[in-house]
C-alpha positions in Angstrom: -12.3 -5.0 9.6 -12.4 -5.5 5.7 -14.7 -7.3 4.1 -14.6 -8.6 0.3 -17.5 -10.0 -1.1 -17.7 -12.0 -4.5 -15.2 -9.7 -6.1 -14.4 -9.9 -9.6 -11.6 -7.8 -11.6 -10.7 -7.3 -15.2 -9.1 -4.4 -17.5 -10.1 -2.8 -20.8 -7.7 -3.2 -23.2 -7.4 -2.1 -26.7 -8.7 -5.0 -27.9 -12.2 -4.7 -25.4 -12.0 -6.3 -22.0 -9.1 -8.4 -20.8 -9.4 -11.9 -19.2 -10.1 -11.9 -15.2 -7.7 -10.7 -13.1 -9.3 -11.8 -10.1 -12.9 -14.1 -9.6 -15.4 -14.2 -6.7 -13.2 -13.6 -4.5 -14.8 -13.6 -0.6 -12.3 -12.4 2.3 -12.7 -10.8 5.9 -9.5 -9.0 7.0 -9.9 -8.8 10.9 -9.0 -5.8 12.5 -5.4 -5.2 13.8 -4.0 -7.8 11.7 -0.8 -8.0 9.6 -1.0 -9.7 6.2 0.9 -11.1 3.5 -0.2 -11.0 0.1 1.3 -13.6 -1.6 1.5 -15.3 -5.5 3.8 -15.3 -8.6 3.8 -12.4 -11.1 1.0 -11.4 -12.5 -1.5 -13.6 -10.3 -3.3 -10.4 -9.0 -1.5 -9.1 -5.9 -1.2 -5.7 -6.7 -4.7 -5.5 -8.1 -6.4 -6.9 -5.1 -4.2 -4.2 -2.9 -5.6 -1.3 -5.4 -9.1 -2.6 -4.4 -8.4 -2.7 -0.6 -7.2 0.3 -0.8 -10.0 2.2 -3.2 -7.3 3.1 -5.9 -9.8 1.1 -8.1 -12.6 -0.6 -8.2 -14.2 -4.0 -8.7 -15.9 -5.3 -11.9 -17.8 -6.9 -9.8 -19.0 -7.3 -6.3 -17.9 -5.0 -3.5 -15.5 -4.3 -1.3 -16.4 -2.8 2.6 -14.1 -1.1 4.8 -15.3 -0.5 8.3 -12.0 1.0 9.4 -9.8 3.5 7.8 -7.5 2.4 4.8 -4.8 4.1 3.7 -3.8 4.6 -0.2 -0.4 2.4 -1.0 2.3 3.4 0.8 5.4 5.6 -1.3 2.3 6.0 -4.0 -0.2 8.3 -5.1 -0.4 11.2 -7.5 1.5 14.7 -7.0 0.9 17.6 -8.8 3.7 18.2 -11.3 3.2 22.2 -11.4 2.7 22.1 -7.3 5.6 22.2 -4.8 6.1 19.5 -2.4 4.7 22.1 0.1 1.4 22.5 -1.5 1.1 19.1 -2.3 1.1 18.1 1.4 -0.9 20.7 2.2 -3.2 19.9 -0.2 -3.3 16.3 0.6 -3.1 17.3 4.6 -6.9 19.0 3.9 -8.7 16.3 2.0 -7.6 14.3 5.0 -9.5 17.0 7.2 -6.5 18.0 9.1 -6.8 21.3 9.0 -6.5 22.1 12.9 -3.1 20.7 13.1 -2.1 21.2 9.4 0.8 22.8 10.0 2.4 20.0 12.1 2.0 17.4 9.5 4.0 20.0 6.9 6.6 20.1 9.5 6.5 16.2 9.8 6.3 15.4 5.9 9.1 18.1 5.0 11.5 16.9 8.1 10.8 13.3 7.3 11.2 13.4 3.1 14.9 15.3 3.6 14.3 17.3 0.7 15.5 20.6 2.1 14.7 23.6 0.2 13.7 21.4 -2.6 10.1 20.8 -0.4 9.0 24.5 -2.2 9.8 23.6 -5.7 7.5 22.1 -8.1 7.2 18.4 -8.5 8.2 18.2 -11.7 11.9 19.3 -10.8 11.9 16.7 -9.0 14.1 13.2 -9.4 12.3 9.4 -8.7 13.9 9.4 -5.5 12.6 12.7 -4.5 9.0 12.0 -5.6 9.3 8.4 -3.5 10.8 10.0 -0.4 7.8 12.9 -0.3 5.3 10.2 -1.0 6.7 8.1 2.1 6.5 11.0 4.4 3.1 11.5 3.3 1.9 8.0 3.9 3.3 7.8 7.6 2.0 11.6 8.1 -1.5 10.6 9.0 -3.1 7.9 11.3 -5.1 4.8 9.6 -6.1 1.8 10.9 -4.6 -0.2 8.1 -1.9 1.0 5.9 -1.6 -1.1 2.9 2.0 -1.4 0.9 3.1 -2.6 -2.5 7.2 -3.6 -2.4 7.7 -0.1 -0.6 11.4 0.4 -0.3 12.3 3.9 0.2 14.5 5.7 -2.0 17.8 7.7 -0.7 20.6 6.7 1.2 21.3 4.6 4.0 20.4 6.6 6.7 17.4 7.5 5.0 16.4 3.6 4.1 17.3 3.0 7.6 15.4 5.6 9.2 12.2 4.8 6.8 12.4 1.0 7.9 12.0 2.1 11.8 9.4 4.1 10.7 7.8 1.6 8.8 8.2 -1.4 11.7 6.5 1.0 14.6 3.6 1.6 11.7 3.5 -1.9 11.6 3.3 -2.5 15.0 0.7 -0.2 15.9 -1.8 -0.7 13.3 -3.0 -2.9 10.3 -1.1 -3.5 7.5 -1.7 -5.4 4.5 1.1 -5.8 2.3 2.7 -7.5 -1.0 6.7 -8.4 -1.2 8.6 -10.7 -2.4 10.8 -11.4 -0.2 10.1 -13.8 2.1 11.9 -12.4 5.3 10.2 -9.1 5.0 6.6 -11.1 5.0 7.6 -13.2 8.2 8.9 -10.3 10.3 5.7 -8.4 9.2 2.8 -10.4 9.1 0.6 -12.8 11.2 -1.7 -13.8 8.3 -1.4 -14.7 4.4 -3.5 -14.4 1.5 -2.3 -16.7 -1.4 -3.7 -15.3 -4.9 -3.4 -18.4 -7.8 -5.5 -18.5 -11.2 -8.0 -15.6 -9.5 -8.6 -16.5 -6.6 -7.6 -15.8 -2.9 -7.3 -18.4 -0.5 -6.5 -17.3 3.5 -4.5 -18.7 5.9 -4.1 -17.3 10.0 -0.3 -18.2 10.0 1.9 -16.6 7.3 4.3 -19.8 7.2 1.6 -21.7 5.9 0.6 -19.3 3.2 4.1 -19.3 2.0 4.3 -23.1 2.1 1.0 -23.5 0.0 2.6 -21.0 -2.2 5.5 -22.9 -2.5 4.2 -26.8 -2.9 2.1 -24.7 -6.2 5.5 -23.8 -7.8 7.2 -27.5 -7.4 4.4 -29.1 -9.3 
């Protein structure tokens, strides 16, 4: 379960602080349950996912995670001057899976496709390389909820293909919170949508109707 209490959100900018991302927002996220984030551009999606997630923080107000949340899907930094090796292995240890480190190398390096590539530094690396090691390493350990900002795996169609089976049994097997814009994808999924309009979050138990709510907003 995640709960979000009376969270706030806002950026520095050049100019001092920007306007509010997000305001008081006040959430539980029930255990085991798929959901849709869902707004137009700019409403806050992303951010709210970067709080769930602990890539940031609030400005206010807290968020509590009694459950363990993984960092968004086909993100998170690399170390340009590190192989893809020792970045998994790197990763692999402040996950505390030492005991079995050396099957979750074998997993990340069979499941990125990068060949020989896997012991080069990072910063040989294409976009597509990068994204397809920082899949692997999102599926390569086991979290309660995974959390996923418009993942679409880079590489070719047997690798998309193989990443989206990959993705669905994740899916099916554990949390996931997610943002995309593509309706489809949200409905096969999620159970459960959170709408995000002028900064703040409003939840609904059936997906359909969080789309619908979106959608009545963007007739008007």
């Amino acid at each position: 379960m995640i709960v979000i209490e009376d969270v706030h959100k806002r950026y520095k900018t050049d100019h001092g602080m920007g306007k509010w991302v997000l305001t008081g927002i006040t959430l539980t996220i029930p255990a085991k349950t798929n959901v849709g984030l869902i707004g137009v551009n700019g409403a806050g999606k992303s951010t709210l996912l970067r709080l769930i997630g602990g890539v940031d923080h609030p400005s206010k107000g807290k968020v509590l995670r009694h459950c363990r949340v993984s960092w968004p899907m086909g993100q998170g930094g690399l170390e340009a001057t590190l192989s893809g090796r020792q970045n998994a292995k790197f990763v692999c240890r402040v996950h505390g899976h030492q005991e079995d480190l050396s099957d979750r190398i074998a997993f990340v390096q069979e499941f990125s496709e990068l060949g020989s590539a896997f012991d080069e530094p990072i910063k040989t690396y294409s976009s597509g390389m990068k994204s397809r090691l920082q899949f692997a390493l999102s599926l390569a350990f086991d979290f309660d909820v995974y959390i996923s900002d418009e993942v679409t795996a880079a590489g070719d169609a047997a690798f998309r293909k193989k990443a989206a089976a990959a993705f669905k049994d994740m899916a099916g097997r554990a949390g996931l919170i997610m943002v995309a814009h593509n309706e489809s994808t949200l409905k096969q999924f999620c159970q459960a949508g959170i709408w995000i309009t002028d900064g703040k979050a409003y939840w609904f138990d059936q997906i359909d109707d969080a789309l619908n709510a979106y959608r009545e907003s963007t007739e008007k």
